[in-house]
C-alpha positions in Angstrom: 0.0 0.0 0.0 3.0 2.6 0.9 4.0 1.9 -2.8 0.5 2.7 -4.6 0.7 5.8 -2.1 4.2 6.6 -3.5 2.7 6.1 -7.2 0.0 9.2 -6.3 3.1 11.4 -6.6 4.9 10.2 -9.9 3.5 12.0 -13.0 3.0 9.1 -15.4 -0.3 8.2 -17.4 0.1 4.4 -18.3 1.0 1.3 -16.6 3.3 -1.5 -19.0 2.0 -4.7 -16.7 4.5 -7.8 -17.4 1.3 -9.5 -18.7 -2.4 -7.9 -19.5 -3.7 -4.4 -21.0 -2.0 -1.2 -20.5 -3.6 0.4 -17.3 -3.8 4.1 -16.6 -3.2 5.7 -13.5 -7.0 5.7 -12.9 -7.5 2.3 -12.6 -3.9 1.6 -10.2 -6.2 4.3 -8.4 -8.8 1.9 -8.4 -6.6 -1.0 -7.5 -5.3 0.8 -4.6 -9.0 1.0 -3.5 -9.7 -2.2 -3.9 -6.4 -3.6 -2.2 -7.9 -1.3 0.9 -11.2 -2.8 0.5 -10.3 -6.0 0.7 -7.8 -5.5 3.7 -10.3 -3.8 6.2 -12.8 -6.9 4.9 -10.3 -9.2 6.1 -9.4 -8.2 9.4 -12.9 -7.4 10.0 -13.5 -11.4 9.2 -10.4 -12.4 11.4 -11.5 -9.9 14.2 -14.8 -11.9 14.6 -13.2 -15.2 14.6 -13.4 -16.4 10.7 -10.9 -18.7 9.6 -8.7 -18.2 6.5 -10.2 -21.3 4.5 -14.0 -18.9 5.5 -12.3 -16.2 4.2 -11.4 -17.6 1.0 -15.6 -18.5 0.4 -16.7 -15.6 1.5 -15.2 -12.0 1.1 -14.6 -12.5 -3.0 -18.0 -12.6 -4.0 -19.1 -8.7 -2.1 -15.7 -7.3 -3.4 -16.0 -8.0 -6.5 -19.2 -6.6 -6.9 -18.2 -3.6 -4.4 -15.0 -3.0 -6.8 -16.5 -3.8 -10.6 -14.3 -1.6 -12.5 -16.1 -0.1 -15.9 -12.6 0.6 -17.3 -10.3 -2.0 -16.0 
């Protein structure tokens, strides 16, 4: 995460992935969000007593439909 904050400061416009599309700076943006999502959901989850293997079933599905991307 201390990375994709660093990123915020570098003036580029695309991202040259070792595989995939060429991203823009909007959608690391985006990425960045959903990395934070998916953090808070996970400690939430281990804060009430889920186990990693619970984890793995359950948090995908509401991210991904939290974190849909219309331009990724």
């Amino acid at each position: 995460m201390q990375t994709l904050t660093a990123l915020d400061n570098v003036d580029f416009t695309q991202i040259l992935r070792g595989h995939g599309q060429v991203l823009t700076k909007d959608q690391l943006t985006f990425f960045k969000g959903y990395l934070t999502d998916l953090i808070a959901a996970v400690k939430k989850a281990a804060a009430g007593g889920g186990s990693l293997e619970g984890m793995k079933k359950t948090l995908p599905d509401p991210l991904a439909l939290r974190s849909e991307c219309a331009h990724c």
